[in-house]
Backbone as a chain_set.jsonl record, in Angstrom:
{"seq": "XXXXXXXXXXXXXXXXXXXXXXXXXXXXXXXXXXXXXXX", "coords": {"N": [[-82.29, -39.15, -148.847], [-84.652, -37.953, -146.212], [-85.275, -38.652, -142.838], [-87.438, -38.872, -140.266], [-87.08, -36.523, -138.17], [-86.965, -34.877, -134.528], [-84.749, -32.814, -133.927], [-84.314, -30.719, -136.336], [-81.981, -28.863, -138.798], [-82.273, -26.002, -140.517], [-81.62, -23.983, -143.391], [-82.103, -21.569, -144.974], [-81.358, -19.315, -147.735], [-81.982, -16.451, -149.626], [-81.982, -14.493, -152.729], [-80.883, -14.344, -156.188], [-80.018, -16.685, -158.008], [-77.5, -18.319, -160.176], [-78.671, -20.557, -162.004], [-77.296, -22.032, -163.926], [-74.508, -22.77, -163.317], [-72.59, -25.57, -162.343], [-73.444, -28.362, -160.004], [-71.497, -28.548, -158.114], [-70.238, -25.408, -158.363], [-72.574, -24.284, -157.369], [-72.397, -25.64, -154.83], [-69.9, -24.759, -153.677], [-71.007, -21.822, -153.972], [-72.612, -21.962, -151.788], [-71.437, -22.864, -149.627], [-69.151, -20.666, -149.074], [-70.924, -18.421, -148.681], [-72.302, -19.471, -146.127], [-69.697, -19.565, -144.44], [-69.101, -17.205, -144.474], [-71.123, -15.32, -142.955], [-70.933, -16.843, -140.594], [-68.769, -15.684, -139.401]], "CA": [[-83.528, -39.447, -148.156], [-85.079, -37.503, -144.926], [-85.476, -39.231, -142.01], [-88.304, -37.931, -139.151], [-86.521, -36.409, -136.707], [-86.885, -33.665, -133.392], [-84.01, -31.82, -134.159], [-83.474, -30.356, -137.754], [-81.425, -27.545, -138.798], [-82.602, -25.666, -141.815], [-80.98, -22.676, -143.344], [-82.488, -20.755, -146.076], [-80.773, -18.601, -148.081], [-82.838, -16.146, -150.354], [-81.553, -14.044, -153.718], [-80.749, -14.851, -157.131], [-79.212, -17.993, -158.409], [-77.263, -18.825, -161.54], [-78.569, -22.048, -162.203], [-76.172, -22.585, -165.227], [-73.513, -23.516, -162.439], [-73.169, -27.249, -162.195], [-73.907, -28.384, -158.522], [-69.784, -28.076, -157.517], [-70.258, -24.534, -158.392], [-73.749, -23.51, -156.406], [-72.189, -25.601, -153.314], [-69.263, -23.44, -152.968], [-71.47, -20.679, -153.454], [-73.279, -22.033, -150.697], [-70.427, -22.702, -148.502], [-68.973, -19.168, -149.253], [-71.986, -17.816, -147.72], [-72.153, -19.533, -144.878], [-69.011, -19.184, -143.995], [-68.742, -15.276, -144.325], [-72.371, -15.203, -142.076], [-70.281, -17.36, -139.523], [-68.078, -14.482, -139.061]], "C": [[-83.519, -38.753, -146.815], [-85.317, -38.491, -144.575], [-86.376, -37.415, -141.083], [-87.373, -37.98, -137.871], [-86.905, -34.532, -135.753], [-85.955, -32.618, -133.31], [-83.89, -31.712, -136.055], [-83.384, -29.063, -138.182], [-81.459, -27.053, -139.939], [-81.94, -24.514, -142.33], [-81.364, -22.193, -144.845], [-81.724, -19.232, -147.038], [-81.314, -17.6, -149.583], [-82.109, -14.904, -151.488], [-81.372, -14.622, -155.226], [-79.604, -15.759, -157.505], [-78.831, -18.193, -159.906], [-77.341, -19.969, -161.926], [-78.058, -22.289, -163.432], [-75.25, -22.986, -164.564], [-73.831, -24.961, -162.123], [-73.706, -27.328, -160.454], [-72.913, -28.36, -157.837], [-70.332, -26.562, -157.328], [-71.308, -24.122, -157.278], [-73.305, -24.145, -155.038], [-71.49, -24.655, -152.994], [-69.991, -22.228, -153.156], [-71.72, -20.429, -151.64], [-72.397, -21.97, -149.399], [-69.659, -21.578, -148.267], [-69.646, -18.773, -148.399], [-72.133, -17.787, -146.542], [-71.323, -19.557, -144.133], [-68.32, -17.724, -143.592], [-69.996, -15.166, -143.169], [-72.001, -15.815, -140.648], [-69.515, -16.217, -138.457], [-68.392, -13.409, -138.043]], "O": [[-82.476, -38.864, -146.17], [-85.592, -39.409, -145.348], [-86.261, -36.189, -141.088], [-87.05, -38.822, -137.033], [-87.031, -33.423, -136.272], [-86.234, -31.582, -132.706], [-83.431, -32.578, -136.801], [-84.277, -28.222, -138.085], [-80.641, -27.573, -140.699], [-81.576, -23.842, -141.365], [-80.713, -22.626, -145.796], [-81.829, -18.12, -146.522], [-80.992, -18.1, -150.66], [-81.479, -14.149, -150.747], [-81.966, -15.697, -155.301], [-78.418, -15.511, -157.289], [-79.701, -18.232, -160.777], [-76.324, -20.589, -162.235], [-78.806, -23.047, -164.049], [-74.769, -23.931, -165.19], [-74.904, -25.45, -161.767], [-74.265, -26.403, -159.865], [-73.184, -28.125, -156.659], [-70.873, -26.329, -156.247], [-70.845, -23.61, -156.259], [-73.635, -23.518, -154.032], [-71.89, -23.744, -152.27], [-69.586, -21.356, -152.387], [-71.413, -19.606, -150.777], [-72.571, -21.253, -148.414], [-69.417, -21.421, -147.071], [-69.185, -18.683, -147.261], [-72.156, -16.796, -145.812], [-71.685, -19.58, -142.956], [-67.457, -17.338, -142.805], [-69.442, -14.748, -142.153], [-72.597, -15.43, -139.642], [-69.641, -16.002, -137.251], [-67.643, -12.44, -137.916]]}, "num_chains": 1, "name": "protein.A"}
């Protein structure tokens, strides 16, 4: 559930997705990502 709030930090990430990966799989994609973009 969202809550209304003044700060929120969104991060979009745009390309193709293998949605045959369970939802383990597409997080570490996700965390992959943003951790190389950290860099």
């Amino acid at each position: 559930m969202f809550t209304a709030s003044s700060q929120l930090n969104v991060t979009l990430i745009c390309g193709p997705t293998d949605m045959r990966k369970a939802i383990d799989g597409l997080c570490n994609i996700v965390a992959y990502d943003l951790e190389k973009r950290a860099l």
